[in-house]
C-alpha positions as CSV (number, residue, x, y, z in Angstrom):
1,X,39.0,0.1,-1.6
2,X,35.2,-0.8,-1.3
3,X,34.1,-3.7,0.7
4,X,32.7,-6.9,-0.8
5,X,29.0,-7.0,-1.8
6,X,26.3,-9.1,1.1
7,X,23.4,-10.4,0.2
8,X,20.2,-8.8,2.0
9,X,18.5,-11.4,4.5
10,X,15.5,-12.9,3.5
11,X,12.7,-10.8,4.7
12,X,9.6,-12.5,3.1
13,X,8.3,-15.9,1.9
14,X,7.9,-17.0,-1.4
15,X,4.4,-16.2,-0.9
16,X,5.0,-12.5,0.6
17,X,4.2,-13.4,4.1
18,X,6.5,-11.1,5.8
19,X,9.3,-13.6,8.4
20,X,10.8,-10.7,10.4
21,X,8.7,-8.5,13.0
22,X,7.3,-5.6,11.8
23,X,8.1,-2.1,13.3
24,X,5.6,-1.5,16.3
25,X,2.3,0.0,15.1
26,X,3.1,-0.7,11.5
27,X,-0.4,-3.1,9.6
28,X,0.0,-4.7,5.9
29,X,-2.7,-4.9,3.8
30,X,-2.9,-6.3,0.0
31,X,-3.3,-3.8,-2.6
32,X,-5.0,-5.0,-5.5
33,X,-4.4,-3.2,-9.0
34,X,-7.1,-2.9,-11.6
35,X,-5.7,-2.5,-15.4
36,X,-7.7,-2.2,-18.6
37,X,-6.3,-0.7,-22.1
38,X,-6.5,2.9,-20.5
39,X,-3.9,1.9,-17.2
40,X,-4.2,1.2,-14.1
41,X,-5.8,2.0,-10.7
42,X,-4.8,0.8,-7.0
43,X,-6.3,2.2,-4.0
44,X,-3.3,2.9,-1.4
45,X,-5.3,3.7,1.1
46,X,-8.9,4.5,2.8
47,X,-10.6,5.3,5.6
48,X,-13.0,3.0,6.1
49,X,-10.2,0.3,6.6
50,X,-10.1,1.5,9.9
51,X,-6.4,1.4,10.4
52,X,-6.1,3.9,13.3
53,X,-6.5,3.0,16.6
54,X,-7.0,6.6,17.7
55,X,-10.8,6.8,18.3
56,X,-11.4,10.1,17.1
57,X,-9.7,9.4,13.4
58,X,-12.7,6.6,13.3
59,X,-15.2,9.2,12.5
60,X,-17.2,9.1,9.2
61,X,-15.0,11.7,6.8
62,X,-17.7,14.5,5.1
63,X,-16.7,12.5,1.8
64,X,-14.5,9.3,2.2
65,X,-13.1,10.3,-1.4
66,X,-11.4,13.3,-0.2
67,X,-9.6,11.1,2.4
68,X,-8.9,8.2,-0.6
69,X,-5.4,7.4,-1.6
70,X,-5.1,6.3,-5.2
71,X,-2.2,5.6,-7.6
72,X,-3.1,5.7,-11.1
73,X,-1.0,5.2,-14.8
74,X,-2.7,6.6,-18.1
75,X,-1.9,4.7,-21.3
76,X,-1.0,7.3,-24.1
77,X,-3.7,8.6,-25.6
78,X,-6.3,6.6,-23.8
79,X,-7.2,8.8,-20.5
């Protein structure tokens, strides 16, 4: 026999402001995500955010694109 179904604790506010503590180390930041008729674009994550605290990870990359993390959709027929 399987046991009953419980509801998940709330973890967020209606707003998205996280409620619980966050696992040591961890940092949040807002994605925004661009769409026009050919999809859409987010940037997940860059350097020059400066999330590391390790000093020698703060050094200018040879080209910050390389080191860019992007998700991206393509509409059919549109890329």
């Amino acid at each position: 026999m399987m046991n009953p179904a419980k509801q998940d604790r709330q973890t967020t506010t209606l707003s998205g402001e996280p409620i619980i503590d966050l696992i040591d180390g961890v940092k949040i930041r807002s994605a925004s995500t661009l769409a026009d008729e050919r999809g859409t674009l987010c940037e997940i994550f860059n350097p020059a955010w400066e999330f590391s605290t390790d000093e020698s990870a703060k050094e200018p990359a040879p080209s910050a694109a390389s080191n860019t993390v992007f998700s991206e959709t393509f509409r059919e027929g549109k890329s």
